[in-house]
N, C-alpha and C positions, 0 to 999 in steps of 0.2 A: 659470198661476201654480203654483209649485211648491207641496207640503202641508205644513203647518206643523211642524218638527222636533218630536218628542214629546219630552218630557224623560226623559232616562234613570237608572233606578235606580241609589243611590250602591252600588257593591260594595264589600265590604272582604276585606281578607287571613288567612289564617291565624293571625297578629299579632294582628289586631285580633280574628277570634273569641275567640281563649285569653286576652283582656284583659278578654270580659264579663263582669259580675258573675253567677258560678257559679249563681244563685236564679233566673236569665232564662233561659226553656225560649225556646229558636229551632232550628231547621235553616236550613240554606244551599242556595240552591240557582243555582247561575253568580254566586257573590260577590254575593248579594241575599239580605239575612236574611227570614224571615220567623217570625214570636211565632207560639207552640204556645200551644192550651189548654190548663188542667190536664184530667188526666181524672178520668172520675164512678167513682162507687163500681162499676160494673155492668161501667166498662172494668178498672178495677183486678181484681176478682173475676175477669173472663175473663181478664187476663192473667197472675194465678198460678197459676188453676188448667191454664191449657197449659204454661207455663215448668216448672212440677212435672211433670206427665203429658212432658215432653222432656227435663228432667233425668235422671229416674228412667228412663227407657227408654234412655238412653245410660249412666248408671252402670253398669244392669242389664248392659248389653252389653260396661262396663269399655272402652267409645268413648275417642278422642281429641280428640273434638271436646266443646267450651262451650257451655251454652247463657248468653247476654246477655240483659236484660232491658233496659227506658229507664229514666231515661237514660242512655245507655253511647252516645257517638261513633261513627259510620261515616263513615270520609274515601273519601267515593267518588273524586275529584278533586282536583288541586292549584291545577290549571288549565284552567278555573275552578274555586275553590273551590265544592264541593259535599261538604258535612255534613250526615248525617240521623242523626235518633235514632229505628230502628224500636222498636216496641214491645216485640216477643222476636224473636232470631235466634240462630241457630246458624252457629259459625265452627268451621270442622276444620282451617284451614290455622292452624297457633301463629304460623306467620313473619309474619302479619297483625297481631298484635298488640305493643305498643309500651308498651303498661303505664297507657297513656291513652286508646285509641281501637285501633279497627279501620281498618287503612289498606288498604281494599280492596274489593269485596266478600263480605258473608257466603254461607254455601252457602243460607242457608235463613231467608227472613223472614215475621213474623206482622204486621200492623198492625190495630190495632182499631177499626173507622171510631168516629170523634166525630162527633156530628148537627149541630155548626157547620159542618165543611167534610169533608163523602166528596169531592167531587172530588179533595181533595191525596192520598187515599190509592187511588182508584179511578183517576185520569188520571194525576197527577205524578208519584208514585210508582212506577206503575205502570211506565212511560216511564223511568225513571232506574232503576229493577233493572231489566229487563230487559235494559237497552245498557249499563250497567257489571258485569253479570258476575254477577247472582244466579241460582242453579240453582232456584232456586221459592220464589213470592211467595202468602204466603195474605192475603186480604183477609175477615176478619171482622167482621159488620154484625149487632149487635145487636140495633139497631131493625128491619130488615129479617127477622133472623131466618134470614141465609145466611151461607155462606162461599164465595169465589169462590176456586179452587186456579189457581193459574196455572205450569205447570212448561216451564220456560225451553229445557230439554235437546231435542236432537233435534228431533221436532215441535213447535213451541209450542202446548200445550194448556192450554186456560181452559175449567174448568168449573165452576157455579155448584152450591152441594149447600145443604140446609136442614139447621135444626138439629136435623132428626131423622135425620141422615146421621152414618154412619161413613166416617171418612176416610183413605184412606191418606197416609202421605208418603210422596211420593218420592223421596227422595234414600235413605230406607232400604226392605230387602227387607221389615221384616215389620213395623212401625210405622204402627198404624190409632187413630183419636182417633176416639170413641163422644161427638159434638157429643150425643144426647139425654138422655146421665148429665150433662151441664156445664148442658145448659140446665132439666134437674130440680135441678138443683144451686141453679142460679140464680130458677129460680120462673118464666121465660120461656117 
């Protein structure tokens, strides 16, 4: 006997994204929405104080490139629709942007794990920058206390560092983030 057809998730189109009511946090991922939490005060706090410490070291350096925070659009796909709203990213190519969304991928993304669901930022995520085109993905875990650096370039290298790590990024020569000033910052 053959096994029972599974029912398959409704997807919808680009259309139908740009028609939700702007106040519903979702990403897309193969035309299958799926609801974002809000974040806590402790993701907020870690996400400005990197977005500053990334700002401020590409003005310094009078860069070309943006730094995005969420929610800000990234149209990894058309087909299938695939939209994510990372936490912070940096975009250097301008022909990317569209005055709505990043159509493409960014050089450089942060996501802050939520304690409802790490998997979508440790597995799904993970899996979708790395096969549409992000040069390095940092996964920051609060409650764990790490940041996992993942740089897409060349070798793929993933390495996990704690919060009393300084970090480089790679995509710049000399731009290092002192994780144990943010987590004295933060009381962690």
């Amino acid at each position: 006997m053959p096994p029972a057809l599974q029912p398959q998730p409704e997807t919808i189109t680009l259309e139908q994204y740009e028609a939700l009511p702007e106040e519903k946090r979702v990403e897309v991922f193969e035309g299958v929405v799926y609801d974002m939490a809000s974040p806590s005060q402790i993701h907020q706090t870690l996400s400005m104080e990197l977005s500053n410490i990334l700002y401020n070291y590409i003005k310094s350096k009078k860069g070309a490139c943006q730094v995005f925070s969420a929610p800000f659009d990234v149209k990894l796909s058309d087909k299938p629709l695939t939209i994510v709203q990372p936490d912070i990213m940096i975009i250097c190519d301008k022909d990317k942007l569209d005055g709505k969304r990043c159509n493409g991928a960014p050089d450089f993304i942060i996501e802050i794990v939520s304690p409802g669901n790490p998997a979508d930022d440790y597995i799904r995520k993970l899996y979708y920058y790395k096969n549409y085109g992000v040069h390095e993905y940092w996964i920051v875990d609060p409650r764990r206390k790490t940041v996992t650096v993942n740089y897409f370039e060349g070798n793929i290298v993933s390495i996990q560092y704690s919060f009393d790590s300084t970090i480089k990024v790679n995509i710049y020569d000399d731009l290092y983030i002192n994780f144990s000033d943010i987590a004295n910052l933060l009381n962690i």
